[in-house]
BASE-64868 format. One record per residue (C-alpha): residue number from 1; residue in one letter; x, y, z. Coordinates in Angstrom, 3 decimals. Layout:
NUM, A, X, Y, Z .
...
end
This chain:
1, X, 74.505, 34.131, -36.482 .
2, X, 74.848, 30.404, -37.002 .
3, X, 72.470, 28.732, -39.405 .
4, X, 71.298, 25.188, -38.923 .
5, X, 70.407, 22.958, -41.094 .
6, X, 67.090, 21.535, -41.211 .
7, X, 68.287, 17.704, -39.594 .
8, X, 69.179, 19.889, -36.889 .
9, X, 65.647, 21.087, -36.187 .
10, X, 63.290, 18.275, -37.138 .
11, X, 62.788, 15.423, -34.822 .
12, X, 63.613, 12.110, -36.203 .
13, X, 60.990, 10.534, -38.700 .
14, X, 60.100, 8.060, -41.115 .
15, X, 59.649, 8.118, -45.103 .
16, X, 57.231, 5.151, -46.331 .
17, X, 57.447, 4.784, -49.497 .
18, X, 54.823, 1.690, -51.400 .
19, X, 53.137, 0.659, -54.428 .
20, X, 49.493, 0.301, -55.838 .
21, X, 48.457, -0.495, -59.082 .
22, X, 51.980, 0.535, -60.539 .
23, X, 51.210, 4.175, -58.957 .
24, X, 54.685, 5.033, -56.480 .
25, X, 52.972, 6.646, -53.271 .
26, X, 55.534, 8.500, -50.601 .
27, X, 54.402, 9.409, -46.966 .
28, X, 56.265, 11.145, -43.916 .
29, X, 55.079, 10.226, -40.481 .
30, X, 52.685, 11.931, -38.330 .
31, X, 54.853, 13.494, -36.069 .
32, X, 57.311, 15.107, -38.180 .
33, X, 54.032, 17.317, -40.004 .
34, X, 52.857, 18.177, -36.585 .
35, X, 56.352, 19.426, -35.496 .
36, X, 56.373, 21.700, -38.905 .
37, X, 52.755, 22.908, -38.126 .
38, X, 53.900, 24.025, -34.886 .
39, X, 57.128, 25.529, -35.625 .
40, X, 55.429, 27.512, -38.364 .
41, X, 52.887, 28.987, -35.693 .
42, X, 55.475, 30.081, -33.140 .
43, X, 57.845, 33.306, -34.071 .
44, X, 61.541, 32.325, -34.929 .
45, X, 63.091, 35.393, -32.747 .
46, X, 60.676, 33.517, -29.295 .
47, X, 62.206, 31.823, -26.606 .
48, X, 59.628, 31.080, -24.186 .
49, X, 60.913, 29.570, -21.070 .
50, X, 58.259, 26.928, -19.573 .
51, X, 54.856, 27.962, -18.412 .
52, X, 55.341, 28.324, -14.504 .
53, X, 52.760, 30.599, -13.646 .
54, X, 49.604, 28.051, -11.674 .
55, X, 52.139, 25.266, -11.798 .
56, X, 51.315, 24.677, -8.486 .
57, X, 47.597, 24.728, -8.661 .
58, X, 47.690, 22.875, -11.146 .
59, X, 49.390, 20.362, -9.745 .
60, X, 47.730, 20.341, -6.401 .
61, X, 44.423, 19.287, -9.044 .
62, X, 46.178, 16.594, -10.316 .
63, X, 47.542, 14.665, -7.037 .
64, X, 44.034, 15.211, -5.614 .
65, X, 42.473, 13.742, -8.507 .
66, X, 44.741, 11.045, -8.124 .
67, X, 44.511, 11.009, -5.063 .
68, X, 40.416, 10.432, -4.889 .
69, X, 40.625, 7.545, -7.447 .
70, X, 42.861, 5.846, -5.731 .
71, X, 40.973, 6.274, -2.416 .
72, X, 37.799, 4.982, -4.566 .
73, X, 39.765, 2.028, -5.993 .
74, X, 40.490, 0.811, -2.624 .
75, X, 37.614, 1.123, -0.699 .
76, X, 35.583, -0.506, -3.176 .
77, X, 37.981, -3.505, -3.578 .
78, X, 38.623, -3.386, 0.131 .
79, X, 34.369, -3.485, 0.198 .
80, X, 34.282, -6.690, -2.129 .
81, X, 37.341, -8.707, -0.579 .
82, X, 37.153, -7.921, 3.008 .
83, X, 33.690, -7.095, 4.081 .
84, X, 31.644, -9.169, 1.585 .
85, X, 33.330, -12.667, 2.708 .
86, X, 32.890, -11.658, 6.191 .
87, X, 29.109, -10.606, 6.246 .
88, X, 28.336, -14.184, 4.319 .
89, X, 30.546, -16.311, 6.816 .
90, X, 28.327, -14.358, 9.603 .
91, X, 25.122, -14.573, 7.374 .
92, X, 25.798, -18.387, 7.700 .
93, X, 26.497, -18.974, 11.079 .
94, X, 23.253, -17.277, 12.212 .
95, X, 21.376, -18.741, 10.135 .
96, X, 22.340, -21.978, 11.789 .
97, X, 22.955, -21.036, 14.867 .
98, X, 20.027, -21.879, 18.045 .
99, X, 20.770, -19.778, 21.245 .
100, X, 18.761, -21.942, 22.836 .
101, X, 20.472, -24.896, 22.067 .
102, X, 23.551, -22.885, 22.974 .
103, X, 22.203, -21.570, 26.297 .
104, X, 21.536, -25.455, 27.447 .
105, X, 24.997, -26.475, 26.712 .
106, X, 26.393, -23.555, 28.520 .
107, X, 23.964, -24.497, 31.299 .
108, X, 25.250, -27.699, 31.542 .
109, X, 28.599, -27.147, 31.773 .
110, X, 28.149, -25.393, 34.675 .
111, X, 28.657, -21.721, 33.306 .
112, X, 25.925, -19.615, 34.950 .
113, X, 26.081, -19.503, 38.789 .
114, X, 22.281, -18.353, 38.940 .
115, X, 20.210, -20.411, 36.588 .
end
């Protein structure tokens, strides 16, 4: 059986080293004490081969909540730069616009056969 040594297993990290008030403080990054806590919890003799049972359910979740933001993203920004412009710019033209007036220039252009 092959031994390695323990570069071999750890993943890279970082040793900061400083100062205060002439006391020497040493520190190893984050990552490297969560990779010891786990290896310590899992059994030396395991090799577990990735999790594959629900994969696909699981995934199916995901896309659709993807999915349903996306669609919500969309419609709302489709809401405020589509529809909003185009329900002022009609807003305003009704609100100067006289059928009357309208129906008397049509009239006199000759447009209606019957009036």
């Amino acid at each position: 059986m092959a031994h390695l040594s323990i570069a071999a297993v750890l993943p890279p990290f970082r040793i900061y080293r400083w100062q205060y008030k002439g006391i020497d403080f040493c520190s190893i990054s984050i990552s490297v004490l969560k990779f010891a806590i786990d290896m310590a919890n899992t059994p030396a003799t395991s090799s577990a081969g990735p999790v594959l049972r629900g994969l696909h359910n699981a995934t199916i979740k995901r896309n659709l909540a993807i999915s349903l933001g996306l669609t919500a993203l969309v419609t709302v920004a489709y809401k405020i730069l589509v529809n909003d412009p185009k329900k002022a710019a009609y807003a305003d033209f009704y609100s100067k616009y006289d059928a009357n007036k309208s129906f008397e220039r049509m009239k006199a252009a000759g447009r209606f056969q019957s009036c």
